[in-house]
C-alpha positions in Angstrom: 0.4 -68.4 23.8 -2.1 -70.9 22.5 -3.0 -74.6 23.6 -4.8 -77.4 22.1 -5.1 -81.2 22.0 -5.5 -83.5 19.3 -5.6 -86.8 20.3 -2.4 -88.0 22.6 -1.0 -85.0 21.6 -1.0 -81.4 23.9 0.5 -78.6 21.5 1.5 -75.7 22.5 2.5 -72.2 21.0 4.7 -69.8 23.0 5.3 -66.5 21.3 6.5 -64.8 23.6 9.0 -64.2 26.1 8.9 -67.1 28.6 9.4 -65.5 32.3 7.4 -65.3 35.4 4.6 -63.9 34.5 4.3 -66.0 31.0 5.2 -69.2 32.9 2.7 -68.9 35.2 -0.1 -68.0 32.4 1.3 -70.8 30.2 1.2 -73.1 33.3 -2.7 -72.8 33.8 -3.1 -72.7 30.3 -2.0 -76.2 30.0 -4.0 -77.1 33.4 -7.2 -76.4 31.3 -6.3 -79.0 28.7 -4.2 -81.4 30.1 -5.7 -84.8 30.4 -4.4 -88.3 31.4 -4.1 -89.5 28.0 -1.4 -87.0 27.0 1.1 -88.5 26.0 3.5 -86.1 23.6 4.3 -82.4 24.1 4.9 -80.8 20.8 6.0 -77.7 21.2 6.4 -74.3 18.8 9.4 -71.9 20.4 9.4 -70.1 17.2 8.6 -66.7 19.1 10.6 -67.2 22.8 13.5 -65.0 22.9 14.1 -66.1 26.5 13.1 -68.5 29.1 13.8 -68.0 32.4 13.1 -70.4 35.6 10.0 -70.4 35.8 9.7 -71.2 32.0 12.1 -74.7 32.9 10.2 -75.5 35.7 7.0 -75.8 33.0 8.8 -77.6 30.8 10.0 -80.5 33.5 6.4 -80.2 34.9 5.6 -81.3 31.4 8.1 -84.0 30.9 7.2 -85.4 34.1 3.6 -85.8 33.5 4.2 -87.4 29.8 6.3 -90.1 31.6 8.9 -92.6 30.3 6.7 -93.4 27.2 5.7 -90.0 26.2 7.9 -87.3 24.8 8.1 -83.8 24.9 9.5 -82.1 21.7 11.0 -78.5 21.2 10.6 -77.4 17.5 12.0 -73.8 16.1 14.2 -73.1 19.0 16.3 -70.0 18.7 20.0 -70.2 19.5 20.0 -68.1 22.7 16.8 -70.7 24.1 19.0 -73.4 23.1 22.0 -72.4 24.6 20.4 -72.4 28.1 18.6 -75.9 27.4 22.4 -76.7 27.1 23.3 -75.3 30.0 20.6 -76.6 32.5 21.0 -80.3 30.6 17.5 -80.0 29.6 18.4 -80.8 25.6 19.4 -84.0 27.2 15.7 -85.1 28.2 13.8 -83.2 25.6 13.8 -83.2 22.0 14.8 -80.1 20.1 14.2 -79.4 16.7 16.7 -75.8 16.5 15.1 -72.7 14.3 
């Protein structure tokens, strides 16, 4: 997992699978570089084979903070990640760019 900002922007890398033990890391991970100016989420899902709970909780956490203006956006995301972002009606709020 990797995290940087540039500008308005927060990007982030997950490469891994995203469970509890990921989410958590990923969570204060993005506490150490989230600022008040953020405004978009761009993030790389390229390497997620899986997201569980804890991983959706992050990326509402997320979405919340960015607020009405901001955006938080999904790109490479594998089918099976998809499919639950589907399921839970989170590829109704975010924006996903599919693998």
């Amino acid at each position: 997992m990797r995290a940087w900002k540039d500008g308005t922007t927060l990007y982030l890398v997950f490469d891994e699978r995203m469970d509890s033990r990921t989410a958590l890391e990923a969570e204060k991970m993005v506490r150490d570089v989230f600022t008040p100016d953020i405004q978009n989420v761009e993030i790389d899902c390229g390497g997620m084979e899986y997201i569980a709970s804890s991983g959706l909780k992050l990326l509402m956490t997320l979405y919340k903070n960015v607020g009405s203006t901001g955006k938080v956006t999904l790109k490479n995301v594998r089918d099976y990640v998809t499919e639950i972002l589907e399921m839970t009606g989170f590829s109704d709020i975010l924006d996903m760019d599919p693998q």
